[in-house]
matplotlib code that plots the C-alpha trace (Angstrom):
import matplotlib.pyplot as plt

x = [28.6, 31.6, 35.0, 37.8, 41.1, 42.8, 42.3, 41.3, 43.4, 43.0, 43.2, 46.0, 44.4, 44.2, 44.8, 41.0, 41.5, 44.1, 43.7, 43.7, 45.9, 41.9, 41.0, 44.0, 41.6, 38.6, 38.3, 37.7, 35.2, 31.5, 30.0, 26.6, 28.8, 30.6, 27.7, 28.4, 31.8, 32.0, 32.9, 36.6, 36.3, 34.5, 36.4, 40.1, 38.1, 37.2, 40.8, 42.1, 39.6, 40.7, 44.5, 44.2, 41.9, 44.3, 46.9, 45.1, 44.5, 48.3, 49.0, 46.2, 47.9, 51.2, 50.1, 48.2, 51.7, 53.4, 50.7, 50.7, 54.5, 54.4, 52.1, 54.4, 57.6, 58.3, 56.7, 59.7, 58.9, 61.2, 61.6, 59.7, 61.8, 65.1, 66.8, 70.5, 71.9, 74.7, 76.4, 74.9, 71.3, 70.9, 66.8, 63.7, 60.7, 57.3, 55.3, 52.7, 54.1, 57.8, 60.5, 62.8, 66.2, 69.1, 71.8, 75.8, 76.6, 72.9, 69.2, 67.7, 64.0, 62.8, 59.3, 57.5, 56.0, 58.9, 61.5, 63.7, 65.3, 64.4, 65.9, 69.6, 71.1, 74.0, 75.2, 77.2, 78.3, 77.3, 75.7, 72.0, 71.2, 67.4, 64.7, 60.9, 58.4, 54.7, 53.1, 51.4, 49.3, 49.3, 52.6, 54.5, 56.1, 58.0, 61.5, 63.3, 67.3, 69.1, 72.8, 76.0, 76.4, 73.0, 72.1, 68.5, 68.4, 64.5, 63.2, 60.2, 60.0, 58.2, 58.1, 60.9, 63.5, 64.8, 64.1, 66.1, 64.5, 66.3, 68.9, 66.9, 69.8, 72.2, 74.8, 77.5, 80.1, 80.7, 81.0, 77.9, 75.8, 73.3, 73.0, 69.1, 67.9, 64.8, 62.5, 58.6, 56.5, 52.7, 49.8, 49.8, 53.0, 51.8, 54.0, 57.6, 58.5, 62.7, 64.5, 67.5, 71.0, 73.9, 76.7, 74.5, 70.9, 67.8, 65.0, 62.3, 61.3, 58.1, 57.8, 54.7, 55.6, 54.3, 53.0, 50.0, 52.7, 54.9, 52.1, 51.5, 55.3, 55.9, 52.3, 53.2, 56.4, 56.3, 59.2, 61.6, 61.1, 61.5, 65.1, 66.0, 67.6, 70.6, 72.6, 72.7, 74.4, 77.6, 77.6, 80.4, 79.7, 82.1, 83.0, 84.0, 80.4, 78.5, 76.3, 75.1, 76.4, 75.3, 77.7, 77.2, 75.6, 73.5, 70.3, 69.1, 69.1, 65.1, 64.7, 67.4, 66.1, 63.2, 62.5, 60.6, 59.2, 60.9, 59.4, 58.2, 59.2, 56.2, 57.3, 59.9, 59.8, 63.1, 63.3, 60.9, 63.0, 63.7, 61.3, 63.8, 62.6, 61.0, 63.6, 60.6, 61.5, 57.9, 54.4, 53.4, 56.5, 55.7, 51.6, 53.1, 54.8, 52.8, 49.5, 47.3, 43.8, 43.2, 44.2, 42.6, 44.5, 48.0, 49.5, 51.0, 50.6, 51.6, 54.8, 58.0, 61.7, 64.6, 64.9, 62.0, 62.9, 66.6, 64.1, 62.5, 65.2, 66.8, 63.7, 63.7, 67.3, 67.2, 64.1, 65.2, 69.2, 69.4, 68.3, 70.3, 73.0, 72.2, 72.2, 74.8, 77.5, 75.3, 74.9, 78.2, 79.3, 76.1, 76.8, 77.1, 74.6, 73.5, 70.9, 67.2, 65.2, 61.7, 58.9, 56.1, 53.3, 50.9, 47.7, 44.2, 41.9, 40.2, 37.9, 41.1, 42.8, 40.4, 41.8, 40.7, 37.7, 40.2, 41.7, 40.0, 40.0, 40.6, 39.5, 42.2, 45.1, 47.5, 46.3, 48.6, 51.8, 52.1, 55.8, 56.6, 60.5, 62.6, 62.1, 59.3, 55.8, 53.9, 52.4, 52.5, 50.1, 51.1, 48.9, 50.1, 47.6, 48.9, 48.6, 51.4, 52.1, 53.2, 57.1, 58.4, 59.0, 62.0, 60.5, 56.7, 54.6, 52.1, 48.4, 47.5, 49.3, 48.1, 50.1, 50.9, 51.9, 55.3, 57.7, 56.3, 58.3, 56.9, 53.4, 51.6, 49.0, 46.0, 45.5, 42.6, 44.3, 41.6, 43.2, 46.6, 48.5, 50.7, 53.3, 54.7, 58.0, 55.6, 54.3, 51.1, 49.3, 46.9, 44.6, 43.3, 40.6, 41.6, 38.4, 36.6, 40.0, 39.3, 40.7, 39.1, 41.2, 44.3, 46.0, 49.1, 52.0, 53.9, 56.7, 59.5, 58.5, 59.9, 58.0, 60.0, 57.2, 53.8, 52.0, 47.9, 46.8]
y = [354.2, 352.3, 353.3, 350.4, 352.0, 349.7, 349.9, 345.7, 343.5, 340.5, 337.4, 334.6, 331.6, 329.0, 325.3, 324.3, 327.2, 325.3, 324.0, 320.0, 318.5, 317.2, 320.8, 322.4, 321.7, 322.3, 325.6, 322.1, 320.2, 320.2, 323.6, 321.3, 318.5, 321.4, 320.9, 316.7, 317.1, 314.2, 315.8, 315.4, 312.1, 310.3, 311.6, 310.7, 306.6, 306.6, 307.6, 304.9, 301.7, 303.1, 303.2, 299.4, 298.0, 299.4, 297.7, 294.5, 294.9, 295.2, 292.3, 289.9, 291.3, 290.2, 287.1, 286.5, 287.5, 284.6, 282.1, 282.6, 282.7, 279.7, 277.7, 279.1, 276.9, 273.7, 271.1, 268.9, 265.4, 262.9, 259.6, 256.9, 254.0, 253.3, 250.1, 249.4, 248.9, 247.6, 249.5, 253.0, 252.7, 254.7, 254.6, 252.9, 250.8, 249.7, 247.2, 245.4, 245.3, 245.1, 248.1, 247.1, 249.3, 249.3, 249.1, 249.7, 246.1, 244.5, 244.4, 244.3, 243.6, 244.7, 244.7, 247.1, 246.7, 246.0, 247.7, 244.2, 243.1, 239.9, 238.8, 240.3, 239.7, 240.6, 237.3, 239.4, 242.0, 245.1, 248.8, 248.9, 252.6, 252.2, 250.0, 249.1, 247.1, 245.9, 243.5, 240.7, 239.3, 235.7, 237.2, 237.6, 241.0, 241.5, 243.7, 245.2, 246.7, 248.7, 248.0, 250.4, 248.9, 249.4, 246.3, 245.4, 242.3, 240.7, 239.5, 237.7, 238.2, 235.5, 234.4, 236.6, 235.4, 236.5, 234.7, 235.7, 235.7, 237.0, 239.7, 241.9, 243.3, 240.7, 240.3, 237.7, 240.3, 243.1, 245.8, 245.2, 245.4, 248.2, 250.2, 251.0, 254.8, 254.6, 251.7, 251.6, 249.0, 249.2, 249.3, 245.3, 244.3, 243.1, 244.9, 246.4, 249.2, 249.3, 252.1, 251.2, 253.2, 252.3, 253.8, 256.0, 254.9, 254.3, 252.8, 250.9, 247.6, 246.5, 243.3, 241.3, 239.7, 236.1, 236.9, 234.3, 231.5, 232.6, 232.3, 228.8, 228.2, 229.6, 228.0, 224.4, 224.1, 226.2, 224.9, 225.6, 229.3, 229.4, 227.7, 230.0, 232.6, 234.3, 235.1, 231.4, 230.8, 231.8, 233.0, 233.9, 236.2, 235.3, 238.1, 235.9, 234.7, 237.1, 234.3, 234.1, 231.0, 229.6, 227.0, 224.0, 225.1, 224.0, 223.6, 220.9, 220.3, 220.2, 223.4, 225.0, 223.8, 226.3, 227.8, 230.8, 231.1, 234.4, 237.4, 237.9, 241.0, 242.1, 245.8, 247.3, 251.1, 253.2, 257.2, 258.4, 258.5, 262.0, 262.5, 262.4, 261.8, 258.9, 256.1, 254.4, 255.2, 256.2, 255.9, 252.3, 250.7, 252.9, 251.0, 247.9, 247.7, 249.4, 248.1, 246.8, 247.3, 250.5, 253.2, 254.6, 256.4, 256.2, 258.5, 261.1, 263.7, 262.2, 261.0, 263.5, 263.3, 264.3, 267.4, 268.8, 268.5, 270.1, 272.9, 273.4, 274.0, 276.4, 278.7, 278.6, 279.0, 282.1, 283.3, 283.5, 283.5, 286.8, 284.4, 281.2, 283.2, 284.5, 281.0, 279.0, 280.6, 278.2, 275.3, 274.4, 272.8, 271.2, 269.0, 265.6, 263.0, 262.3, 259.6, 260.2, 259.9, 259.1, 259.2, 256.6, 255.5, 252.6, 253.0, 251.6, 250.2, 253.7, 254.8, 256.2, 252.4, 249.8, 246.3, 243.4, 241.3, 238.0, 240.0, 240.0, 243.0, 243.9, 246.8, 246.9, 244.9, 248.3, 248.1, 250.3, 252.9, 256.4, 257.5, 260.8, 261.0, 264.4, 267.0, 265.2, 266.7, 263.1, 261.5, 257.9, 255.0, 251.3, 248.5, 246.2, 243.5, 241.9, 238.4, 235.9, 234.5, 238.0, 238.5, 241.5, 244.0, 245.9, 249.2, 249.3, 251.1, 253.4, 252.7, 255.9, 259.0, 262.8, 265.9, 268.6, 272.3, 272.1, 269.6, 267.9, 268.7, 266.4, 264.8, 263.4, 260.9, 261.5, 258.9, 258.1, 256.9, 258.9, 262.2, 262.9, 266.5, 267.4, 270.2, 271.3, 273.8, 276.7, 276.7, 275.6, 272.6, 270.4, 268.2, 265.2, 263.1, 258.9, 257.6, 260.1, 261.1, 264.8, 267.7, 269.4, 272.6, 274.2, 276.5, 279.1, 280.8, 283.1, 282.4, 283.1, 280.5, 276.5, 274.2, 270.9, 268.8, 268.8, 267.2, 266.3, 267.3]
z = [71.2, 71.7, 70.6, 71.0, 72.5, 69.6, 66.1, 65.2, 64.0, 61.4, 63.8, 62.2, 60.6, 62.8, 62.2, 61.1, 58.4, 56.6, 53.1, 53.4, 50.7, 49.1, 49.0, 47.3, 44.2, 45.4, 42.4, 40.3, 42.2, 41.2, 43.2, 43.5, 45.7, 47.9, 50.8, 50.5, 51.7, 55.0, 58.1, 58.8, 61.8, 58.7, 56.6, 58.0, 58.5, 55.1, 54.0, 56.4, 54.8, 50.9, 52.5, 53.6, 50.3, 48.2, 50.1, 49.8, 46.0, 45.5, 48.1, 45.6, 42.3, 43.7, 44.2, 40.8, 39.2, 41.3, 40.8, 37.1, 36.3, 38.4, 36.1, 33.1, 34.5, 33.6, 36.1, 37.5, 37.4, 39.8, 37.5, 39.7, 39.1, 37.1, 35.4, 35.0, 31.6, 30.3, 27.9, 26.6, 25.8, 22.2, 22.7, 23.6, 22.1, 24.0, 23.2, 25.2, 28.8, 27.9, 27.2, 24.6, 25.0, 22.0, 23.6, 22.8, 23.1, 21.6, 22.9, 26.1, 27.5, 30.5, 32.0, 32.9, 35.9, 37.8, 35.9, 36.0, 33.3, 31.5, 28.3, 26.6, 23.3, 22.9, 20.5, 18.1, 20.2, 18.0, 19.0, 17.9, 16.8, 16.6, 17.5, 16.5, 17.8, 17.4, 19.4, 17.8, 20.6, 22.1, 23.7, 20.7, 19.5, 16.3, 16.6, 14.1, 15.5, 13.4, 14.0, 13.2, 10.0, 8.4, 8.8, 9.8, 12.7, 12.4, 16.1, 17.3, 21.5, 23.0, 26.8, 27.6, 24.9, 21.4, 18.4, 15.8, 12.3, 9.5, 8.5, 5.8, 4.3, 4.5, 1.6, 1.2, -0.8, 2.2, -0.7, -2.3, 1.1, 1.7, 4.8, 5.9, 5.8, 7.6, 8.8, 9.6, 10.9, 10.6, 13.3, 14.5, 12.5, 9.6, 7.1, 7.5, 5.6, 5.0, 3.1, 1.5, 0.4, -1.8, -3.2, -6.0, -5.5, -2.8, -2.7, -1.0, 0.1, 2.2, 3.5, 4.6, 8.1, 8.6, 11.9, 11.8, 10.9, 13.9, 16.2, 15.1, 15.3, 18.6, 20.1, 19.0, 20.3, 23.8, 25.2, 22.2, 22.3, 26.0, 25.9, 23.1, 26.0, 24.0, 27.5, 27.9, 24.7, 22.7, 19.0, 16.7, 14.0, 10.7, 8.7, 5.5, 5.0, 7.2, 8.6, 11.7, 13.7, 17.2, 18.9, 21.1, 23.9, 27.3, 25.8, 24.6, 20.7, 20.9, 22.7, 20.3, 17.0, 16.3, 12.7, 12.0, 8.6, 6.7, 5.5, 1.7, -0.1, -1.5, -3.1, -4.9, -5.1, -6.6, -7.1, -9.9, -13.4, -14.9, -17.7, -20.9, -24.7, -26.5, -27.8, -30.1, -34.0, -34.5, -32.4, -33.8, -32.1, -28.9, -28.7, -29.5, -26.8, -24.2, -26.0, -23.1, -25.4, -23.5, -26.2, -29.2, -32.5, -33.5, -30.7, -33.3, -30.6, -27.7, -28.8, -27.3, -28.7, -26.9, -29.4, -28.4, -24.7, -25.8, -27.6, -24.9, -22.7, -24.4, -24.7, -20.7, -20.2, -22.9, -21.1, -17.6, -18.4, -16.1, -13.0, -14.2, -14.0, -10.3, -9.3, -11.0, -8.1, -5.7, -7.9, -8.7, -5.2, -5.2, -8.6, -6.4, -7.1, -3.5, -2.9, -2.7, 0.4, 0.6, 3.6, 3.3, 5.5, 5.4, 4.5, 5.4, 2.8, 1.4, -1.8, -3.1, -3.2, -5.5, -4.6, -7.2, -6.2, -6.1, -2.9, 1.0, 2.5, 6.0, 7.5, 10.4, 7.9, 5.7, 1.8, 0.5, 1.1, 0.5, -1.1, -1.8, -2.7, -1.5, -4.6, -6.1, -6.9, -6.8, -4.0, -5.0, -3.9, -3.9, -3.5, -1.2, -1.2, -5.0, -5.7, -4.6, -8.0, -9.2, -9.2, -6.9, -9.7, -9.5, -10.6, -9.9, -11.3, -8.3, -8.4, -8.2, -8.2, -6.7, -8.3, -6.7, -7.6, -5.4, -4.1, -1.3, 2.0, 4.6, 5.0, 7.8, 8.9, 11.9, 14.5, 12.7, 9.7, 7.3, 7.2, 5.0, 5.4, 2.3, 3.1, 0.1, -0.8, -1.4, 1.9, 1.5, 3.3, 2.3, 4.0, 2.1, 3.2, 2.1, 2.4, -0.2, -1.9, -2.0, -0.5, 2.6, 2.8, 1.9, 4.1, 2.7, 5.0, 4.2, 1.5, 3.6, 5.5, 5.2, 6.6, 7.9, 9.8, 9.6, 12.6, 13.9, 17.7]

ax = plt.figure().add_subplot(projection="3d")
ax.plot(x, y, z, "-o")
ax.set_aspect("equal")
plt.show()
């Protein structure tokens, strides 16, 4: 037997016997995988190649980040071309292949495909706030400028001159003149829609535009509208009459003397009267005189005084007195009678609007206006196609009228011209169909909610 001379000794763990930082946790590995452990020269490759992919992946992130908060900022566009105004240019109108610009000292045209300008007016010397134009074809486009003053200038553009037309709102005695609110011409120019202000009252007029006599006008005599250049002339504007005047000038007298014929005002519309008590004595003198052989019975019931309206206030104001009260703080700077405003749009011929059978009917031509006035529940429909030997009446009646359950905050129109969006105070939204006159859907927001515009994508 062999006896060592020393008593054996535990060797120290060499470098091989050392826990790798993988197999601290190797107590929580699967016993079943311990034999499928790689050998440490594929292992130490495979941690290189996960070392460098994850490395990529983090590099392609990176640059998914930068590409997408890339296509989040706003793409800078270099303007292509400019043109040189005179003046400060308050904003723009296209039609056809011309850019009309309001200007701070009148109107200018300039066309489009070079940029260059063509045509200026600047007769009268005043600041034109807002511009609209429709072109009319055969070269002609109507204008209507809104100047500083309210007052609406009427222009016909025709071979790179002004035509001046007609001051809509014109009025001899300065105090009584109106100032315009809003204007709105329709598709192709055929009616122009003006809203009007004065001192305690607003309301609106529409105009049928003679555009098929200006085309005539403007075809016959060629050579007049071309000399009617307004930078070549001079004009004086008179206060005392407010007329507008054009002096002796280079032109010849047959190149100067042209005459457009003038629009017609073919609508009335004012605010929608408070409803208020009967002033009739008793219902036979009510059918007498609004008797159009359309009513049956005496009308016993359908007749309202003003006490019964004073009744019926009082029950309301006794009702809810606790939220009167809450309110009144608010209401008593607001007691100024301020002067309504109104949003309308033209309208094509529909199902909803029944023209006469003595009147054509276009399909592209406006038949009617919407009018919904600021705080009012009604949607009111005019007809515009009524008979020329009808007088303009000063408070017309609507056509046809849709109710709704809230004032009507804004409205709007698709491209199509068939589809109508309501908007009311309550937050709700309706989409009407003109054609069939029904509704299609109603969507609801939440109350807290106001909704100010209303637009089709």
């Amino acid at each position: 037997a062999y006896i060592p001379k020393h008593p054996l000794e535990i060797p120290p763990p060499s470098e091989e016997d050392w826990l790798k930082e993988e197999e601290e946790d190797f107590f929580l590995q699967d016993p079943d995988r311990e034999r499928e452990a790689l050998p440490q020269p594929v292992r130490m490759i495979n941690k290189l190649v996960t070392l460098v992919f994850e490395n990529a992946m983090e590099i392609i992130e990176r640059r998914e980040m930068l590409r997408e908060a890339q296509k989040l900022q706003p793409r800078k566009l270099l303007p292509t071309a400019e043109f040189q105004v005179t003046g400060k240019a308050n904003c723009l109108a296209v039609s056809g292949e011309y850019i009309f610009v309001a200007l701070s000292v009148g109107l200018a045209a300039f066309s489009m495909s070079d940029c260059k300008e063509v045509c200026v007016w600047d007769a009268v010397n005043t600041e034109i706030c807002a511009v609209h134009a429709s072109d009319l074809g055969n070269k002609l486009h109507v204008l209507l400028a809104v100047d500083e003053m309210g007052l609406i200038w009427l222009f016909c553009f025709h071979k790179e001159s002004f035509l001046f037309v007609k001051v809509l709102n014109e009025k001899e005695d300065v105090t009584k003149r109106n100032t315009c609110v809003e204007v709105v011409l329709s598709l192709g120019g055929d009616y122009a829609g003006v809203l009007l202000q004065g001192n305690t009252k607003a309301w609106l007029e529409v105009y049928r535009l003679p555009k098929d006599s200006w085309l005539k006008e403007t075809g016959k005599n060629p050579g007049a509208a071309a000399g009617l250049m307004y930078r070549e002339r001079k004009s004086s504007w008179t206060s005392a009459a407010d007329s507008f005047l054009l002096q002796e000038s280079p032109v010849p007298a047959n190149k100067a003397d042209v005459k457009l014929s003038l629009p017609v005002l073919v609508l009335k519309v004012k605010p929608p009267k408070p409803v208020t008590g009967s002033t009739f004595k008793n219902p036979v003198d009510a059918l007498k005189k609004v008797d159009d052989d359309s009513m049956l019975g005496l009308g016993y019931n359908h007749l309202i005084k003003d006490s019964q309206w004073e009744m019926h206030e009082a029950i309301f104001r006794s009702t809810y007195q606790e939220y009167l009260e809450a309110e009144a703080e608010d209401e008593r700077g607001s007691k100024e009678v301020i002067p309504r405003r109104a949003t309308f749009r033209f309208l094509l011929p529909s199902q909803i609007l029944q023209v006469g059978p003595e009147m054509k009917v276009q399909p592209d031509l406006p038949a009617g206006i919407s009018v919904h006035w600021d705080g009012s529940h009604n949607l009111c429909l005019y007809l515009l196609n009524r008979p020329l030997r009808e007088k303009v009446d000063s408070d017309a009646k609507p056509d046809v009228v849709w109710p709704c359950a809230a004032p009507i905050a804004c409205s709007a129109v698709s491209s199509c011209f068939r589809y109508l969006a309501l908007a009311c105070e309550d937050a709700t939204i309706t989409i009407w169909d003109k054609h069939l006159g029904s509704p299609l859907s109603v969507a609801a927001i939440l109350e807290e909610r106001l909704i100010r515009s209303v637009h089709f994508l």
